[in-house]
VMD Tcl script that builds the backbone (N, CA, C; Angstrom):
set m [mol new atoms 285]
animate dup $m
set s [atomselect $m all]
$s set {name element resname resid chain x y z} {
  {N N UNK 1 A -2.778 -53.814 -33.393}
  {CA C UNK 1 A -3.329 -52.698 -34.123}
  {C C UNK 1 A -2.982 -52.902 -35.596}
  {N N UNK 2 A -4.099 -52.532 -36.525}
  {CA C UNK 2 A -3.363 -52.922 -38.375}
  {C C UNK 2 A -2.965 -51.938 -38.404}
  {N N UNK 3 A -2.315 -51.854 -39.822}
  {CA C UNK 3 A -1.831 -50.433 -40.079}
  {C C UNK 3 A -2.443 -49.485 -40.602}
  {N N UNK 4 A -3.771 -49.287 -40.753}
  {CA C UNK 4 A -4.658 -48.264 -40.742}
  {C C UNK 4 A -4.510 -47.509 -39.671}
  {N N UNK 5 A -4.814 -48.339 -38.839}
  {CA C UNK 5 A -5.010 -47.611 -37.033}
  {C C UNK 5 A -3.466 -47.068 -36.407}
  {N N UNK 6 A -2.937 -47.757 -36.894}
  {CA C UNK 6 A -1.025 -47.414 -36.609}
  {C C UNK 6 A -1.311 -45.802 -37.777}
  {N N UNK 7 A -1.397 -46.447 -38.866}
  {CA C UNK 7 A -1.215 -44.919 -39.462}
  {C C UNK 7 A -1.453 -43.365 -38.630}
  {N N UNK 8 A -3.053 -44.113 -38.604}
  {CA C UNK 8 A -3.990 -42.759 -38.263}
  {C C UNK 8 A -3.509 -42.544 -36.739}
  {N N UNK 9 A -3.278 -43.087 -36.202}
  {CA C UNK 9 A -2.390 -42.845 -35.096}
  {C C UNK 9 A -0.942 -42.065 -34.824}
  {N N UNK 10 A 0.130 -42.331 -35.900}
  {CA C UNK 10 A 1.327 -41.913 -35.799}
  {C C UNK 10 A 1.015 -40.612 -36.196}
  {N N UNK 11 A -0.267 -40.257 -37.132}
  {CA C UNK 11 A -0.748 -39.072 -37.745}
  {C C UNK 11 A -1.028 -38.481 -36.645}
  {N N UNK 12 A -1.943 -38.503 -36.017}
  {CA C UNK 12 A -2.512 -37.757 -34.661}
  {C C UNK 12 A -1.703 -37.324 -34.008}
  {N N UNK 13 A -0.411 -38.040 -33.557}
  {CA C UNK 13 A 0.392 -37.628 -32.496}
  {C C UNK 13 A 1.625 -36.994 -32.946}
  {N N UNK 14 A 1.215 -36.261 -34.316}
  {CA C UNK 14 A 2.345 -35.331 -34.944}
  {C C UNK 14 A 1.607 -34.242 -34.823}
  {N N UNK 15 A 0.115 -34.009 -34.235}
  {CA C UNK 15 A -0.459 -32.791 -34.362}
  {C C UNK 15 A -0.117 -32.298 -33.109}
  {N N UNK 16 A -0.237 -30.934 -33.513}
  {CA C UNK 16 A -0.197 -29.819 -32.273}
  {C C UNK 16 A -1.111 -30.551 -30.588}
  {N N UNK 17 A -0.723 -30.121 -29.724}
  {CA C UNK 17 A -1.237 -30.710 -28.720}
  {C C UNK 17 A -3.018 -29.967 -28.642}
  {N N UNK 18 A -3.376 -28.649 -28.929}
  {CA C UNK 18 A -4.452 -28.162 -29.240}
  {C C UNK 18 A -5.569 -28.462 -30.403}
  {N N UNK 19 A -4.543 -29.327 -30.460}
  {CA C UNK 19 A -5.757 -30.077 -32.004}
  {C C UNK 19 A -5.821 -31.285 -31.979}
  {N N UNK 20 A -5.045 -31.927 -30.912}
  {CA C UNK 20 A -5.434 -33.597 -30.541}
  {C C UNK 20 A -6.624 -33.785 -29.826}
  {N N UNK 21 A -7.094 -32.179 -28.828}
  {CA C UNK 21 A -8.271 -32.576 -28.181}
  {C C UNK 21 A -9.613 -33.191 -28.591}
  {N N UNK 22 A -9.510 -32.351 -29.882}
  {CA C UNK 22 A -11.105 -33.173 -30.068}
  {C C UNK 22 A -10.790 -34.357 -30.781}
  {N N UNK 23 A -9.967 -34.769 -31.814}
  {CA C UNK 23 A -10.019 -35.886 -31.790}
  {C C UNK 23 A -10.126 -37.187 -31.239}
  {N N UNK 24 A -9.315 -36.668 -29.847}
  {CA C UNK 24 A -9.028 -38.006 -29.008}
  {C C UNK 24 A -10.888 -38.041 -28.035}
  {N N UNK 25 A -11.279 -36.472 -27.839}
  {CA C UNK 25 A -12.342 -36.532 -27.368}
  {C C UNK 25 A -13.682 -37.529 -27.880}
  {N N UNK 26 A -13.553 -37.648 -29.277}
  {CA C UNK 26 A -14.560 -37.875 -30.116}
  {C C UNK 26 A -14.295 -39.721 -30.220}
  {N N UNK 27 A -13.011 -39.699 -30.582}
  {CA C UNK 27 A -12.876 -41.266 -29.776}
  {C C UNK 27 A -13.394 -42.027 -28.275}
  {N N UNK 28 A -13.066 -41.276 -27.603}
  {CA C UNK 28 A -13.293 -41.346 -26.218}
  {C C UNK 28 A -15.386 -41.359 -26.736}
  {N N UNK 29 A -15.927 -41.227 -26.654}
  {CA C UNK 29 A -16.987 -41.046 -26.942}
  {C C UNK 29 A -17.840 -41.906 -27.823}
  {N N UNK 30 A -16.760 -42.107 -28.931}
  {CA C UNK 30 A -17.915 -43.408 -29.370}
  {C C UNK 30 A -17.557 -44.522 -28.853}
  {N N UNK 31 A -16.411 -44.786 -27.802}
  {CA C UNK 31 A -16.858 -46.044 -27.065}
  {C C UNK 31 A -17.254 -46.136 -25.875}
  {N N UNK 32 A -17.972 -45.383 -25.447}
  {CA C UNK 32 A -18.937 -45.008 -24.582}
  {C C UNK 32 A -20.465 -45.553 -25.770}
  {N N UNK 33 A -21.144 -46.591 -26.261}
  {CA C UNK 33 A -22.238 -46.476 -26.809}
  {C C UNK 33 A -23.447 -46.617 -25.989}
  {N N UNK 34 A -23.385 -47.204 -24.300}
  {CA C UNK 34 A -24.533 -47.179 -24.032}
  {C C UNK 34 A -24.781 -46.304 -23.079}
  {N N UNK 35 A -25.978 -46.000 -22.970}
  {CA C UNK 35 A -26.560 -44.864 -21.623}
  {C C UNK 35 A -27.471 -45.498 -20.890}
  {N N UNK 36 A -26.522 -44.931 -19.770}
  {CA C UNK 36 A -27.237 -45.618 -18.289}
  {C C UNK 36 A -28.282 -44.538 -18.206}
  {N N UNK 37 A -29.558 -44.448 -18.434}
  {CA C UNK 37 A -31.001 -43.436 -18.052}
  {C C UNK 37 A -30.852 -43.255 -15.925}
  {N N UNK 38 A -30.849 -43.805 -15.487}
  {CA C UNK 38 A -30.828 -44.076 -14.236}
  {C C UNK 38 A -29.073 -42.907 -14.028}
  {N N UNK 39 A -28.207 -43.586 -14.601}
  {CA C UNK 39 A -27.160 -42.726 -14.026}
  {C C UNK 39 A -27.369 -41.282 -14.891}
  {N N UNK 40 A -27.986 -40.531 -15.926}
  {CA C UNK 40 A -28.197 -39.578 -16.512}
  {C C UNK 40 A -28.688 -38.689 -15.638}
  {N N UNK 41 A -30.024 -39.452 -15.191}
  {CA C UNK 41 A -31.360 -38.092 -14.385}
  {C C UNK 41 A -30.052 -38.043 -13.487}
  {N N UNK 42 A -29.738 -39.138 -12.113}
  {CA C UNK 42 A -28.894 -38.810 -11.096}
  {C C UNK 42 A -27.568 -37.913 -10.861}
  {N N UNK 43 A -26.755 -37.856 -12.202}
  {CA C UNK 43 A -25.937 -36.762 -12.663}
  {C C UNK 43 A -27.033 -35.313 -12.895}
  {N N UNK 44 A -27.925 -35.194 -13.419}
  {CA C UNK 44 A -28.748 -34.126 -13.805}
  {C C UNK 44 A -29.176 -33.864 -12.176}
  {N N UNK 45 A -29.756 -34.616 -11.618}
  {CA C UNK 45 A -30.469 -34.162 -10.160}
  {C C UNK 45 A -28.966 -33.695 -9.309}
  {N N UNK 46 A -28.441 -34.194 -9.424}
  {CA C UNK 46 A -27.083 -33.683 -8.634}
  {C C UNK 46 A -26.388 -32.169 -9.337}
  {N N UNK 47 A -26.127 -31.925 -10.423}
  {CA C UNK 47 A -26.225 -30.866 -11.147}
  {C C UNK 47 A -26.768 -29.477 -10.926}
  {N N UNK 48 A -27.906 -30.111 -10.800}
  {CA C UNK 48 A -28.929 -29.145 -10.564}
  {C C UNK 48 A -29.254 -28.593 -8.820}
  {N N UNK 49 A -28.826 -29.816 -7.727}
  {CA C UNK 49 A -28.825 -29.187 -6.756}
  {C C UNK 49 A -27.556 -28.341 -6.678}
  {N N UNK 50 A -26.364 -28.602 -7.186}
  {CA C UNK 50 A -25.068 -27.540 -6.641}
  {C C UNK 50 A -25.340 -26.597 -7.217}
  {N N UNK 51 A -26.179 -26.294 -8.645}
  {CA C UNK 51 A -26.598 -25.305 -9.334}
  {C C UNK 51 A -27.291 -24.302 -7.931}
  {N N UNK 52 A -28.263 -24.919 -7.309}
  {CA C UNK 52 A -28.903 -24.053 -6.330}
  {C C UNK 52 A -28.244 -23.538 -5.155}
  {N N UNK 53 A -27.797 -24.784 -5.176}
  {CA C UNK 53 A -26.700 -24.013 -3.687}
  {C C UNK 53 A -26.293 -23.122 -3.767}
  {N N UNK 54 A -25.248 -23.387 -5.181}
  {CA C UNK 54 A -24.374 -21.762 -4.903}
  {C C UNK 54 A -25.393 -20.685 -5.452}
  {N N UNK 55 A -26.674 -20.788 -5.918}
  {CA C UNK 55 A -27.597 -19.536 -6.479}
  {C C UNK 55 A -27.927 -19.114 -4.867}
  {N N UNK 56 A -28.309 -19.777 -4.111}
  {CA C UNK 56 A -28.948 -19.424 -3.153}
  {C C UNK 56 A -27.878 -18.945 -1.801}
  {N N UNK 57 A -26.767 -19.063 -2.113}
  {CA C UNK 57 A -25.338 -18.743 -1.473}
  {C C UNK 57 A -25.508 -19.737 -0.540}
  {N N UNK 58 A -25.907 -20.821 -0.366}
  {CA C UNK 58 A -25.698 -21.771 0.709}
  {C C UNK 58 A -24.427 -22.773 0.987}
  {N N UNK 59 A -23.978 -22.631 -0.114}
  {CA C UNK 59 A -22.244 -22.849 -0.484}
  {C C UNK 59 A -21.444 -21.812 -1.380}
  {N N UNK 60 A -20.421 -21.726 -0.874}
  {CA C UNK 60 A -19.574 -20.513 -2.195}
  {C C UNK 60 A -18.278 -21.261 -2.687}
  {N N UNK 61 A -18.225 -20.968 -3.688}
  {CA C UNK 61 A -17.233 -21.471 -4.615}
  {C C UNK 61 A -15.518 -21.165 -3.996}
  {N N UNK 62 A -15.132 -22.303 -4.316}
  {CA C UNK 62 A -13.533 -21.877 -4.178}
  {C C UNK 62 A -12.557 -22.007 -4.952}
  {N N UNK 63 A -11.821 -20.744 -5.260}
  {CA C UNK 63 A -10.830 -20.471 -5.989}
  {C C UNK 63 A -9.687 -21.450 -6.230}
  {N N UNK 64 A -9.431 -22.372 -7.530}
  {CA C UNK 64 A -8.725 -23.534 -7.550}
  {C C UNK 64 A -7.540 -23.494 -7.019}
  {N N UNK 65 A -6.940 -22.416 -6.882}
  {CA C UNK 65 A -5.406 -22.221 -6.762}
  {C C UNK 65 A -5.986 -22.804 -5.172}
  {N N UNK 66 A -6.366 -21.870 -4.249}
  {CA C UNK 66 A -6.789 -22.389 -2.678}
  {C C UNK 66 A -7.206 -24.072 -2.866}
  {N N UNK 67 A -7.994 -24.752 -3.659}
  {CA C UNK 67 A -8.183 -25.850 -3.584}
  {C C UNK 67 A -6.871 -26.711 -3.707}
  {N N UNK 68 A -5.978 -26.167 -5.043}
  {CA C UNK 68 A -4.559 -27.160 -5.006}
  {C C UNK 68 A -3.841 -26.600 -4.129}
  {N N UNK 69 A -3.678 -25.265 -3.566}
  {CA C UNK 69 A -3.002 -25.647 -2.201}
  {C C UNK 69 A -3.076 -26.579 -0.905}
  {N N UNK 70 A -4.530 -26.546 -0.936}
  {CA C UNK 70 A -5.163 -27.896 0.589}
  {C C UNK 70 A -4.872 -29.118 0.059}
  {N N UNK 71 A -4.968 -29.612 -1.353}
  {CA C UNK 71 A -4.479 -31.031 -1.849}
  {C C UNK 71 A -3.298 -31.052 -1.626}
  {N N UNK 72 A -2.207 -30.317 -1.829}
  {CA C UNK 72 A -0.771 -29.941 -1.775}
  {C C UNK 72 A -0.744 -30.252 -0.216}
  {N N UNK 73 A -1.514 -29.109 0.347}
  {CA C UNK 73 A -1.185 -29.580 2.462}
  {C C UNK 73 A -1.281 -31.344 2.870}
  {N N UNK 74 A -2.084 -31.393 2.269}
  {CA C UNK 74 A -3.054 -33.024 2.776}
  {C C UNK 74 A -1.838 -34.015 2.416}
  {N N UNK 75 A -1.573 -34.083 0.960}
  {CA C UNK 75 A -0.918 -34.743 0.542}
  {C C UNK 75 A 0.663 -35.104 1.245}
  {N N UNK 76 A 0.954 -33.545 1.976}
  {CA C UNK 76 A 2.424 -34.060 2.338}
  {C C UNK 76 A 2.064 -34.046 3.553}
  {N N UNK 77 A 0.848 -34.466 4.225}
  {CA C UNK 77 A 0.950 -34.594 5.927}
  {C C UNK 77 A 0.894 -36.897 5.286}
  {N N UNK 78 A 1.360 -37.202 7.220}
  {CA C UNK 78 A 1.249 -38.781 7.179}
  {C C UNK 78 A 0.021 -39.460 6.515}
  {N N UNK 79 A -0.545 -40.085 6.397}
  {CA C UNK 79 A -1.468 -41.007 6.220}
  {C C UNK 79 A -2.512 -41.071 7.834}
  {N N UNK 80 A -3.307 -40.839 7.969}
  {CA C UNK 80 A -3.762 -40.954 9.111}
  {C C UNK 80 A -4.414 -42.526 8.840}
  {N N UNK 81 A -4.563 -43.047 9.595}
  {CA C UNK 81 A -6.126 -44.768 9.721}
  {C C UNK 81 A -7.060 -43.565 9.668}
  {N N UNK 82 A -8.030 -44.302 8.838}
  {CA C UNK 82 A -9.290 -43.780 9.191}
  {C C UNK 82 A -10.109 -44.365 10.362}
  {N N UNK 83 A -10.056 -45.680 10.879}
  {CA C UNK 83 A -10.315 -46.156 12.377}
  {C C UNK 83 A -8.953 -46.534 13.432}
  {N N UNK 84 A -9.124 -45.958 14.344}
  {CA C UNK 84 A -8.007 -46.252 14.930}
  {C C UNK 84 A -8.090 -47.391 16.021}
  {N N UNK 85 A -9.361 -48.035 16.531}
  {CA C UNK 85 A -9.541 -49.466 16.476}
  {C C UNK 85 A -10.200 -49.899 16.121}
  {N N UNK 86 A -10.343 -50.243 14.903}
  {CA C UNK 86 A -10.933 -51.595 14.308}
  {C C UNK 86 A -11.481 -53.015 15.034}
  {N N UNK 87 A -12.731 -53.132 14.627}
  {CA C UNK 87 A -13.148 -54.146 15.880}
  {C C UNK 87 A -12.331 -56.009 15.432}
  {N N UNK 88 A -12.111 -55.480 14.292}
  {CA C UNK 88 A -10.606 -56.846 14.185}
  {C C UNK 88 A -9.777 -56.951 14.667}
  {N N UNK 89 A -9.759 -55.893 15.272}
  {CA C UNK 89 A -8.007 -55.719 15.917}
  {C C UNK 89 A -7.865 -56.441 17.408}
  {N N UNK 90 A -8.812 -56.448 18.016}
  {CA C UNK 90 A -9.289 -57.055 19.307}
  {C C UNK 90 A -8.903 -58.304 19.273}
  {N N UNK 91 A -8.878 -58.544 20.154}
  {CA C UNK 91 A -8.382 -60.237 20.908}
  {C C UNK 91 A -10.015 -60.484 21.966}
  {N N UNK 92 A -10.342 -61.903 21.380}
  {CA C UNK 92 A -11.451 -62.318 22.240}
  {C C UNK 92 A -10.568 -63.245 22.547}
  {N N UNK 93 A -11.139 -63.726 24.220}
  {CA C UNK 93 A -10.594 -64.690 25.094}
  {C C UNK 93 A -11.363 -65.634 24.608}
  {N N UNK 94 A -10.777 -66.911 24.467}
  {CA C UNK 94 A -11.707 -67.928 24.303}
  {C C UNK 94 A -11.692 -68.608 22.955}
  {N N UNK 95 A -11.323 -67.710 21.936}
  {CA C UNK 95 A -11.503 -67.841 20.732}
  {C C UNK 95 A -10.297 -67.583 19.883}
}
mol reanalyze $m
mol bondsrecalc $m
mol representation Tube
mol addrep $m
């Protein structure tokens, strides 16, 4: 890093934590320069269906605190396999 970027850096991270957001946001952003058109509409079409769902009550929203409690449950149960036999796991005769 030169010391421009060291500067403007040691500068930034003396600011309040409420005023680093947009800066760091706006960084974050211009190196992002290209757009995927294909991944845009597909974010927009997806958007727009959860938009309907919950208009049409066919899903209802859940309260985050209830959501980080079930991450919280999940998290401290074992690891389950997601297959519990795997067709690797087998022994062929012969082979």
């Amino acid at each position: 890093m030169d010391r421009d970027a060291e500067r403007v850096l040691q500068d930034a991270l003396k600011l309040p934590v409420e005023a680093k957001a947009a800066p760091a946001g706006s960084l974050l952003d211009s190196l992002d320069t290209e757009c995927d058109a294909d991944a845009e509409v597909a974010w927009l079409t997806e958007i727009q269906r959860r938009s309907n769902a919950l208009d049409s009550g066919a899903v209802s929203p859940v309260p985050w605190r209830e959501v980080d409690a079930r991450m919280r449950d999940a998290l401290a149960q074992p690891i389950r396999p997601l297959c519990l036999n795997p067709p690797f796991s087998r022994t062929f005769e012969g082979h």
